[in-house]
Biopython code that builds the backbone (N, CA, C, O; Angstrom):
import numpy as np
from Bio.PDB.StructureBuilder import StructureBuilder

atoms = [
    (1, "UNK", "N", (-213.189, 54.618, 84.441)),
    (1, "UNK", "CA", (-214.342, 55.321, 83.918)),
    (1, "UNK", "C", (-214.171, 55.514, 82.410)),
    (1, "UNK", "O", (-213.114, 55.926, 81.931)),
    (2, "UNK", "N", (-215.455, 55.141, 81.537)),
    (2, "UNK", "CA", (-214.905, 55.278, 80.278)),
    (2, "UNK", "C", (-215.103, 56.624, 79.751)),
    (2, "UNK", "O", (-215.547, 57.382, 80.613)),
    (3, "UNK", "N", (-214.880, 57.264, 78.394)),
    (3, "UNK", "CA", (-214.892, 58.564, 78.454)),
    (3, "UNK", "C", (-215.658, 58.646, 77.149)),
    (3, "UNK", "O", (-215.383, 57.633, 76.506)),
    (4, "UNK", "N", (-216.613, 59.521, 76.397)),
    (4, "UNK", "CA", (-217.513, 59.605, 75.687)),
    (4, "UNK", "C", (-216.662, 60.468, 74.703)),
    (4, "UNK", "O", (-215.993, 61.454, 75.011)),
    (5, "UNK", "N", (-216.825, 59.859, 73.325)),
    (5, "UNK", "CA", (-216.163, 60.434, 72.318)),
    (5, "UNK", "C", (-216.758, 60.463, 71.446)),
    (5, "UNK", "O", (-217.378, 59.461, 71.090)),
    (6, "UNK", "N", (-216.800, 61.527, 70.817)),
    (6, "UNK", "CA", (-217.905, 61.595, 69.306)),
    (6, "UNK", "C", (-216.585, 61.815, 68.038)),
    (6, "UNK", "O", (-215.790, 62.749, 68.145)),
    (7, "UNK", "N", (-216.506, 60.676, 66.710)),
    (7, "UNK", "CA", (-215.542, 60.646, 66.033)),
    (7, "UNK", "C", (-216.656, 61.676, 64.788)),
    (7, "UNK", "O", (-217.813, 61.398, 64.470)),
    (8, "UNK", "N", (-215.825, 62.860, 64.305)),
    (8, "UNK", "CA", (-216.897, 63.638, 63.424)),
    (8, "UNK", "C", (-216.023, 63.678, 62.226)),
    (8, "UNK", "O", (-214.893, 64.122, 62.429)),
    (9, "UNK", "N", (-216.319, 63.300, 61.006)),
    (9, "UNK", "CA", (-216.231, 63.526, 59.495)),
    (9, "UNK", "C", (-215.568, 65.032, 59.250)),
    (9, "UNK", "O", (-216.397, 65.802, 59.735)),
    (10, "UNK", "N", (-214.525, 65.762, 58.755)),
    (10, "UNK", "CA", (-214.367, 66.997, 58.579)),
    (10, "UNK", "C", (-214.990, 67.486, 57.493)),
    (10, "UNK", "O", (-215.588, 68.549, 57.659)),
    (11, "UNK", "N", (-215.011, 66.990, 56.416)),
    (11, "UNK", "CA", (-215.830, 67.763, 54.954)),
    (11, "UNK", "C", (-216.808, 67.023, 55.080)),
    (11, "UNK", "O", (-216.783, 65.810, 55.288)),
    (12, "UNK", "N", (-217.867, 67.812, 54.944)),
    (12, "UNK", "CA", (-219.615, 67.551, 54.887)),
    (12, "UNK", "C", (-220.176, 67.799, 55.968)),
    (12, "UNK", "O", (-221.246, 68.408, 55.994)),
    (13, "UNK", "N", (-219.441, 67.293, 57.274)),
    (13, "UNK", "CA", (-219.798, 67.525, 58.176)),
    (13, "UNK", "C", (-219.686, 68.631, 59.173)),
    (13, "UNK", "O", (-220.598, 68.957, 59.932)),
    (14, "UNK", "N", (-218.354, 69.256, 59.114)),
    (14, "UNK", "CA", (-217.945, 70.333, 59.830)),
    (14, "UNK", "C", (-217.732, 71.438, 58.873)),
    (14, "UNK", "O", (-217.689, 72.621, 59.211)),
    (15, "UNK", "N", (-217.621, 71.076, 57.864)),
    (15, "UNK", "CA", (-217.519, 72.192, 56.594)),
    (15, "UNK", "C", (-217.757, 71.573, 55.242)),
    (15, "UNK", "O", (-217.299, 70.590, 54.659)),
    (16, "UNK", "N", (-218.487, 72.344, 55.006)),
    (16, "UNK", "CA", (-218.747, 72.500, 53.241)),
    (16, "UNK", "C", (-218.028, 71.046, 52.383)),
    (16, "UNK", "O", (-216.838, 71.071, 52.068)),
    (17, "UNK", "N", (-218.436, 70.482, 52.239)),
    (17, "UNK", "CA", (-217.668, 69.805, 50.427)),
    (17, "UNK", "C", (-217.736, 70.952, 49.308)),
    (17, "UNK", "O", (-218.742, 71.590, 48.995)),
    (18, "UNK", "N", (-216.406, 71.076, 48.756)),
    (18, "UNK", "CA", (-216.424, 72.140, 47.812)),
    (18, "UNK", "C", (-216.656, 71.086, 46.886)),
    (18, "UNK", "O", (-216.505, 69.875, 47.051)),
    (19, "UNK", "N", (-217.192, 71.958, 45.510)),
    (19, "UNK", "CA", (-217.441, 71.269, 43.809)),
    (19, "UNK", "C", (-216.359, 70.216, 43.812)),
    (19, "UNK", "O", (-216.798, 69.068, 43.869)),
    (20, "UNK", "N", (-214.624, 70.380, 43.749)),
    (20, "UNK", "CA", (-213.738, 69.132, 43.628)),
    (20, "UNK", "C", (-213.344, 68.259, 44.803)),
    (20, "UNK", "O", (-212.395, 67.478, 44.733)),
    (21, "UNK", "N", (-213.996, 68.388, 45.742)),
    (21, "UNK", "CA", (-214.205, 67.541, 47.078)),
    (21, "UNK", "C", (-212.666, 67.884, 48.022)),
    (21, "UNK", "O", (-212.402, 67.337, 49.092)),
    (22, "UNK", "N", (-211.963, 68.700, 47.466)),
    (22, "UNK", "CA", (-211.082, 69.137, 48.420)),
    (22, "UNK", "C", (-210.563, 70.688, 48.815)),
    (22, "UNK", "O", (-210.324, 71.698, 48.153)),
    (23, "UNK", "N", (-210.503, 70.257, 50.591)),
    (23, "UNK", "CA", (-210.754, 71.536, 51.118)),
    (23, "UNK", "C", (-208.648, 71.826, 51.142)),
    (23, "UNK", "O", (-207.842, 71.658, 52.057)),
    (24, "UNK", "N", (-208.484, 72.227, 49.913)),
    (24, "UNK", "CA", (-207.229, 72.544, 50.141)),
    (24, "UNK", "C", (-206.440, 74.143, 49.829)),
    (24, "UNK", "O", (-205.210, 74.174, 49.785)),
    (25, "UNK", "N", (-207.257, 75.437, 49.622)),
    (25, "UNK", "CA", (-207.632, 76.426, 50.316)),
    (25, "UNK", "C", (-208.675, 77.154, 51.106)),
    (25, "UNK", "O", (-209.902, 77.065, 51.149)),
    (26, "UNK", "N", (-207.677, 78.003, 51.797)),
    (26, "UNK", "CA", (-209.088, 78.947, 53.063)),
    (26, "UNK", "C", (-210.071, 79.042, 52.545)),
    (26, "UNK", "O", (-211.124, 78.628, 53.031)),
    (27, "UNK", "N", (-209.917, 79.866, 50.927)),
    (27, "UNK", "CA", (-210.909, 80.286, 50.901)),
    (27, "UNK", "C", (-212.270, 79.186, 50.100)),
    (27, "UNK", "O", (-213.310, 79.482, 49.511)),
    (28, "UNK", "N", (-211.817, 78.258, 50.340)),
    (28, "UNK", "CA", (-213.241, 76.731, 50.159)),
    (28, "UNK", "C", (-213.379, 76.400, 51.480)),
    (28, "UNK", "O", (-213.670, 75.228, 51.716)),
    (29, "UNK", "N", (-213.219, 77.268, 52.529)),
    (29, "UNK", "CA", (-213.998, 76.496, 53.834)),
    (29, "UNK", "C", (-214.887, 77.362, 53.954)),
    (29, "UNK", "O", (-214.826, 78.591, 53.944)),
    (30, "UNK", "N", (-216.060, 76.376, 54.116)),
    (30, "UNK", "CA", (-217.639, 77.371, 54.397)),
    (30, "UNK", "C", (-217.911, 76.043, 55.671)),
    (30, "UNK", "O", (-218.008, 74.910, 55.200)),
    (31, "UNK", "N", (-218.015, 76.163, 57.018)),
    (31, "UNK", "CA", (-218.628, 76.042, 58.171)),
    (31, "UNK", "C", (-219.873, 75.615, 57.369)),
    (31, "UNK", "O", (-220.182, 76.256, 56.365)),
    (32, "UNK", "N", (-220.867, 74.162, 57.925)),
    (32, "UNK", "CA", (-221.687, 74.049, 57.980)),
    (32, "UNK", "C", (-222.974, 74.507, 58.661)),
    (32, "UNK", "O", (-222.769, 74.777, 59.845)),
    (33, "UNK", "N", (-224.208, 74.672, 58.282)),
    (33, "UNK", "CA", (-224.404, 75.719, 59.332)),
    (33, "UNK", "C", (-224.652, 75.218, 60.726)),
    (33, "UNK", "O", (-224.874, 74.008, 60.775)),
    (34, "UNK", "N", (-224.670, 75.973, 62.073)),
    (34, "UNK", "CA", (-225.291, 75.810, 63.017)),
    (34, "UNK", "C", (-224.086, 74.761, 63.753)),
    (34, "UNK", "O", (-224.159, 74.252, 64.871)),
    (35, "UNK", "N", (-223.029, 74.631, 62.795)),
    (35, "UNK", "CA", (-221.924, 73.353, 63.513)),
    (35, "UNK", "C", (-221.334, 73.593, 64.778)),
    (35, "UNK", "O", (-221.166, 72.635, 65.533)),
    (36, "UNK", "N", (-220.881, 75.115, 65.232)),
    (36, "UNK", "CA", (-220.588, 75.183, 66.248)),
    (36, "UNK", "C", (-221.537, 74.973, 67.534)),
    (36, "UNK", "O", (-221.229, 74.088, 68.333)),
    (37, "UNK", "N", (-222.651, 75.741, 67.749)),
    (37, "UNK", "CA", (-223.748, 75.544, 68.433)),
    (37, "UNK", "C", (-224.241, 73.968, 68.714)),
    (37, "UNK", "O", (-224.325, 73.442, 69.824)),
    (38, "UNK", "N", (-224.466, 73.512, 67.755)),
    (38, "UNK", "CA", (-224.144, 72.003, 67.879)),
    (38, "UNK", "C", (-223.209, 71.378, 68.589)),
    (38, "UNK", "O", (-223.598, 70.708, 69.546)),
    (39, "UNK", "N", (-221.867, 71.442, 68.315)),
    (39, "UNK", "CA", (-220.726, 70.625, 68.916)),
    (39, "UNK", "C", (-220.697, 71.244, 70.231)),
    (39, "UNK", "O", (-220.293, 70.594, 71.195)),
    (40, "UNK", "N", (-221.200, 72.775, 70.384)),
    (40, "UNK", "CA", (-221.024, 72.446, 72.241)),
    (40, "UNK", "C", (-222.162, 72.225, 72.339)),
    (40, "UNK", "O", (-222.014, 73.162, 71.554)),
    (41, "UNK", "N", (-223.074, 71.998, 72.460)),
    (41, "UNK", "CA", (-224.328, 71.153, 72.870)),
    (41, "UNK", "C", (-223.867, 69.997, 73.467)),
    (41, "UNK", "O", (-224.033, 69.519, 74.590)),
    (42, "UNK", "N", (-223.229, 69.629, 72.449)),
    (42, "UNK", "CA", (-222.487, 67.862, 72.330)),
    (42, "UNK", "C", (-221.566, 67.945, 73.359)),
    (42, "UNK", "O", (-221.399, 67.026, 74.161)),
    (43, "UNK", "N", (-220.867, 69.148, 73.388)),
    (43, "UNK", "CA", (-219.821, 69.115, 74.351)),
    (43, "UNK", "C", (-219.888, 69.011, 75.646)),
    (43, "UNK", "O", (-219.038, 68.470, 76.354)),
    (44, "UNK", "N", (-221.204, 69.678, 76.119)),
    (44, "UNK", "CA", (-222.013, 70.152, 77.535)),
    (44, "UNK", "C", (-222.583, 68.668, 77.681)),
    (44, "UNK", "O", (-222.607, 68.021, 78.728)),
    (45, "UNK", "N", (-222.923, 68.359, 76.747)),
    (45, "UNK", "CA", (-222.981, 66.590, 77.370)),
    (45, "UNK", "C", (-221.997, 65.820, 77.535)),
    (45, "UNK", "O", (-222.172, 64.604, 77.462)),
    (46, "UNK", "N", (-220.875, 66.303, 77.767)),
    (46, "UNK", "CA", (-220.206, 65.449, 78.292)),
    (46, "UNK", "C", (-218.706, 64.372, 76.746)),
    (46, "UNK", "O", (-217.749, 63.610, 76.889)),
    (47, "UNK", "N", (-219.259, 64.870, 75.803)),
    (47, "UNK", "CA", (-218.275, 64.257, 75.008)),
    (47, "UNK", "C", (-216.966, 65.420, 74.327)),
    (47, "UNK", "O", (-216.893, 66.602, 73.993)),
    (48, "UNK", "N", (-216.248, 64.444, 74.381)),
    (48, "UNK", "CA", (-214.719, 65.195, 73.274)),
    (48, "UNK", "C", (-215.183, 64.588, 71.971)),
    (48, "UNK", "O", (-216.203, 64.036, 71.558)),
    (49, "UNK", "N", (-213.689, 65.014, 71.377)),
    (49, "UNK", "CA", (-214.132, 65.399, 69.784)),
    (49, "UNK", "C", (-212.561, 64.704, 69.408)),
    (49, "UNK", "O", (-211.504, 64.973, 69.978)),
    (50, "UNK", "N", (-212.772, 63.733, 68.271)),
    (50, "UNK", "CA", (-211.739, 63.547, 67.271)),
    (50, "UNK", "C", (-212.126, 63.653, 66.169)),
    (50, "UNK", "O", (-213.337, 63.516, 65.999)),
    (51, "UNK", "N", (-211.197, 63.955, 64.915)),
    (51, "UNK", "CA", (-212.156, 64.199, 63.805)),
    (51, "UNK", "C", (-210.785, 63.372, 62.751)),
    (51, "UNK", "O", (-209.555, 63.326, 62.779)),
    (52, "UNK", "N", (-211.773, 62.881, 61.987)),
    (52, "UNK", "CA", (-211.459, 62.059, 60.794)),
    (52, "UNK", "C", (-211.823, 61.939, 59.910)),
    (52, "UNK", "O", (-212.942, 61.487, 59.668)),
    (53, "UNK", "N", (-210.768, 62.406, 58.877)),
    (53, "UNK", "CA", (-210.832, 62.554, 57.336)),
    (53, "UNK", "C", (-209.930, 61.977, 56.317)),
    (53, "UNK", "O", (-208.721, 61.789, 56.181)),
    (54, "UNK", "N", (-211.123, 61.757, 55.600)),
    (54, "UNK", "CA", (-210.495, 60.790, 54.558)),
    (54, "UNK", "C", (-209.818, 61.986, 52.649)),
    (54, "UNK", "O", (-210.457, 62.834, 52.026)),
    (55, "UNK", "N", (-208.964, 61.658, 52.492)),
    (55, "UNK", "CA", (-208.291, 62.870, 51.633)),
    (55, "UNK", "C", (-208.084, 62.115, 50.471)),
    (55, "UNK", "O", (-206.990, 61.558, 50.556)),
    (56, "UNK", "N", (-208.792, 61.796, 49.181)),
    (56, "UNK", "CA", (-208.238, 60.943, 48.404)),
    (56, "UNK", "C", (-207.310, 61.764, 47.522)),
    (56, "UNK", "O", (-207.719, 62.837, 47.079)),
    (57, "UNK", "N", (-206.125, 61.342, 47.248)),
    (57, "UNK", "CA", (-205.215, 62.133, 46.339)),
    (57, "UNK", "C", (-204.185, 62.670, 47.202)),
    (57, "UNK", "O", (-203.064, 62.800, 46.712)),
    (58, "UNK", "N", (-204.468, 63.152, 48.946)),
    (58, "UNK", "CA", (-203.973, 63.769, 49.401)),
    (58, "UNK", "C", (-202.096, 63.422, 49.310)),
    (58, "UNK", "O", (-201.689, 62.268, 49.453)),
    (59, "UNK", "N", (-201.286, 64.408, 49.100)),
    (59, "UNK", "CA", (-200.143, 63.859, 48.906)),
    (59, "UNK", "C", (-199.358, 64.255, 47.211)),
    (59, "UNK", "O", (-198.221, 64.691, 47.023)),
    (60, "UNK", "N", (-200.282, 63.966, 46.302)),
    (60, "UNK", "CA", (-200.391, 64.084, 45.103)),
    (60, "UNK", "C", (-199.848, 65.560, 44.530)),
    (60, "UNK", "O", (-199.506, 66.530, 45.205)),
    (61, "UNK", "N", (-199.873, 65.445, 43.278)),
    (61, "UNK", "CA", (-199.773, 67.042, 42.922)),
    (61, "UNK", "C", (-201.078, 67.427, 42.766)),
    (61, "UNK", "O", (-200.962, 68.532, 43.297)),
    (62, "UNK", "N", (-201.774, 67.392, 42.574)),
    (62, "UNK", "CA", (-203.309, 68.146, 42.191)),
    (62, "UNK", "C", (-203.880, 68.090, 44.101)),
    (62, "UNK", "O", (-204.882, 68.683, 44.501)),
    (63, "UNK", "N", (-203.101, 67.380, 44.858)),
    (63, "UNK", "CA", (-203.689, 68.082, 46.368)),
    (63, "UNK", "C", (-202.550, 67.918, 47.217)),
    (63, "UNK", "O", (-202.430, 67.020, 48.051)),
    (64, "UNK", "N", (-201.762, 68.769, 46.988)),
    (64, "UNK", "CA", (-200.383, 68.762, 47.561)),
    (64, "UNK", "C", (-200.856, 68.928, 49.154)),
    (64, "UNK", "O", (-201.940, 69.499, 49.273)),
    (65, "UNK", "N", (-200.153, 68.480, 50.506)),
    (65, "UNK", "CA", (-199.945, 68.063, 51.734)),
    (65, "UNK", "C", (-199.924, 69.638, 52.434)),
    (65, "UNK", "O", (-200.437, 69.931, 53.514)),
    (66, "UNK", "N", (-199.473, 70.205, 51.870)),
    (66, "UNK", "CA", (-199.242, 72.111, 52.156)),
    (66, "UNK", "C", (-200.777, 72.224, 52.315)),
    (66, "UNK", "O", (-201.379, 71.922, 53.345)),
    (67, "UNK", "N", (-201.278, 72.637, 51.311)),
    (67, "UNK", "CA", (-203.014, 72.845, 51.494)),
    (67, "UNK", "C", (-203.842, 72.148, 52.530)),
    (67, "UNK", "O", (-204.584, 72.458, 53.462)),
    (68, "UNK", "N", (-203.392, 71.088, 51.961)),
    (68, "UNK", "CA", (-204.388, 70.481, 52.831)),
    (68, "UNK", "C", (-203.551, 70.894, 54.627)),
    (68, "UNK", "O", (-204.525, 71.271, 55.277)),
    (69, "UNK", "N", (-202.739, 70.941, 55.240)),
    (69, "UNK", "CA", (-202.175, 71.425, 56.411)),
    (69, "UNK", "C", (-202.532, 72.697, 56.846)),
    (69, "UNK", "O", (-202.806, 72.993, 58.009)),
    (70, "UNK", "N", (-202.522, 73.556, 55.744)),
    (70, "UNK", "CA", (-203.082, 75.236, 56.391)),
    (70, "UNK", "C", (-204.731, 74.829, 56.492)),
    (70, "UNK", "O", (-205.299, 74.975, 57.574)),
    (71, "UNK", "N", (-205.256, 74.460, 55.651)),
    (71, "UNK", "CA", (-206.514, 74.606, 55.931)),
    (71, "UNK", "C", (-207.087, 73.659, 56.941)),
    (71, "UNK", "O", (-208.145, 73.981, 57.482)),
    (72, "UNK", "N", (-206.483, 72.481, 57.269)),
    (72, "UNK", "CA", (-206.410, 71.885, 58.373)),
    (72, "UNK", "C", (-206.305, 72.592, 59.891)),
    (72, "UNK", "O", (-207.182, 72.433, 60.740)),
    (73, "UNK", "N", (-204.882, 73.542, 60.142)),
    (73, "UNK", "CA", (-204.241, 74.229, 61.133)),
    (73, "UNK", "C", (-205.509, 75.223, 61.239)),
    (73, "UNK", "O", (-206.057, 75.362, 62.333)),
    (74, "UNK", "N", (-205.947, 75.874, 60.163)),
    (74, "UNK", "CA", (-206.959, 77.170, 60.310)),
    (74, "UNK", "C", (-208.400, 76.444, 60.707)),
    (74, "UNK", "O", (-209.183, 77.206, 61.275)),
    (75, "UNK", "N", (-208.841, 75.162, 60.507)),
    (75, "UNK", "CA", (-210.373, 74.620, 61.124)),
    (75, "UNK", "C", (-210.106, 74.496, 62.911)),
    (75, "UNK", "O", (-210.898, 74.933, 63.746)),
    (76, "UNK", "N", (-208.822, 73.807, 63.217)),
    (76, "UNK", "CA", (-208.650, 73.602, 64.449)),
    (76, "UNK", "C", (-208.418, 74.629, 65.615)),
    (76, "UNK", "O", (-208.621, 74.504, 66.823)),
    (77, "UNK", "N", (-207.711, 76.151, 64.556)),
    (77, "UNK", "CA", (-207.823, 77.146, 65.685)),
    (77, "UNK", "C", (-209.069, 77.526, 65.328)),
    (77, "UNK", "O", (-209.455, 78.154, 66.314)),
    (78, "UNK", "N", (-209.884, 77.533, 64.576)),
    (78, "UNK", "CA", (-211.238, 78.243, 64.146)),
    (78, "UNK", "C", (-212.521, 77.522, 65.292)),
    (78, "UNK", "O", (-213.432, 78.212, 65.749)),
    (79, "UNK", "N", (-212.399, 76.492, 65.509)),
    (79, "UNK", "CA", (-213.122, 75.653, 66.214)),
    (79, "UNK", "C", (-212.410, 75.830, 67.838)),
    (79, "UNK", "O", (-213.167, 75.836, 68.809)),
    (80, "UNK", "N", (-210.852, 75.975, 68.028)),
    (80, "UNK", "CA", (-210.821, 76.077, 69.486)),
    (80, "UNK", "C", (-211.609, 77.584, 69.305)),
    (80, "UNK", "O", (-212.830, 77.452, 69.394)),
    (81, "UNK", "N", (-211.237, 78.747, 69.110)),
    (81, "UNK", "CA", (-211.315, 79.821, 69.143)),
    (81, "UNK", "C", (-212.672, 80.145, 69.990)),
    (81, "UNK", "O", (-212.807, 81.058, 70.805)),
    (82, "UNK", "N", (-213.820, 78.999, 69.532)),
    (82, "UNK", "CA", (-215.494, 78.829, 69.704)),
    (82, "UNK", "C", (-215.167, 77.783, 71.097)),
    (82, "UNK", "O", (-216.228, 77.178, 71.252)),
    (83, "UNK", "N", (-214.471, 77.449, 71.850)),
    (83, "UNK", "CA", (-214.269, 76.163, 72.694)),
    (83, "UNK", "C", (-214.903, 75.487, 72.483)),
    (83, "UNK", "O", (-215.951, 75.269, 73.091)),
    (84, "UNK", "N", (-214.352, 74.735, 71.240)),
    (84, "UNK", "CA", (-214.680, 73.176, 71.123)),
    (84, "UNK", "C", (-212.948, 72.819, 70.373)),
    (84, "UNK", "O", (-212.391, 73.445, 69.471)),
    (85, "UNK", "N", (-212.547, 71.857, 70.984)),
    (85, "UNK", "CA", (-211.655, 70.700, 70.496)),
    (85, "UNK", "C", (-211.735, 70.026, 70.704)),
    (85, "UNK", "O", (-212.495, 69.433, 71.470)),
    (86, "UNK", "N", (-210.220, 69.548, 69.524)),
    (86, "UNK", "CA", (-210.522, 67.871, 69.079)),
    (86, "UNK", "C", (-209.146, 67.424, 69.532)),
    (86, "UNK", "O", (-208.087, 68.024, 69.349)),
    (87, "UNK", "N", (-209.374, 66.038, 70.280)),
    (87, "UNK", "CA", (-208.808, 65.194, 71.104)),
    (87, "UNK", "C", (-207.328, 64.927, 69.761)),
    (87, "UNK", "O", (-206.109, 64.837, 69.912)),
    (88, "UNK", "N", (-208.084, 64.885, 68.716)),
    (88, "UNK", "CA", (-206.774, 64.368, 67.545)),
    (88, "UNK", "C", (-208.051, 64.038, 66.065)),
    (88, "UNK", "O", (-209.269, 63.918, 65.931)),
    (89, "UNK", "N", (-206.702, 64.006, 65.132)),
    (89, "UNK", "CA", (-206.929, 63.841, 63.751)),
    (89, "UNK", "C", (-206.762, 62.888, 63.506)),
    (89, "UNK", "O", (-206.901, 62.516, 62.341)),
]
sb = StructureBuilder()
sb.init_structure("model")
sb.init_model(0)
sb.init_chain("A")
sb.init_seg("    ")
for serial, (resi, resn, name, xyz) in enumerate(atoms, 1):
    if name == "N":
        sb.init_residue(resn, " ", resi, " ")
    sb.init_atom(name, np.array(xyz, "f"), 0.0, 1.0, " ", f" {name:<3s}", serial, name[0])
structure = sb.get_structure()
């Protein structure tokens, strides 16, 4: 049986693009609106969730791997918290 997967974008789509396009503190995550309500909609039909993001710089000094990880760790309990998860990153 195959299994229904929706692959979702993390910045723009699940949260905010800040002004320098990286979400590498808490306090630049702004939830898009209505995203949760949405994804279980999506969910009640029957699909999981992987999410994939693209980080240019990530690694770098101007977006060190730390940031980007907490604010990563804090979307994924923020989103189970609402029951919705993601299968993987």
């Amino acid at each position: 049986m195959s299994k229904a997967i929706l692959f979702v974008d993390r910045d723009g789509t699940l949260c905010k693009e800040p002004h320098d396009f990286k979400v590498d503190a808490l306090d630049k995550i702004l939830l898009v609106e209505n995203v949760i309500p949405s994804l279980l909609r999506i969910k009640n039909a029957g699909f999981s969730f992987v999410t994939v993001t693209d980080q240019d710089g990530l690694g770098t000094a101007s977006y060190p791997r730390q940031g980007f990880g907490i604010c990563q760790n804090f979307l994924v309990e923020l989103f189970r918290s609402q029951g919705i998860s993601f299968e993987t990153v």
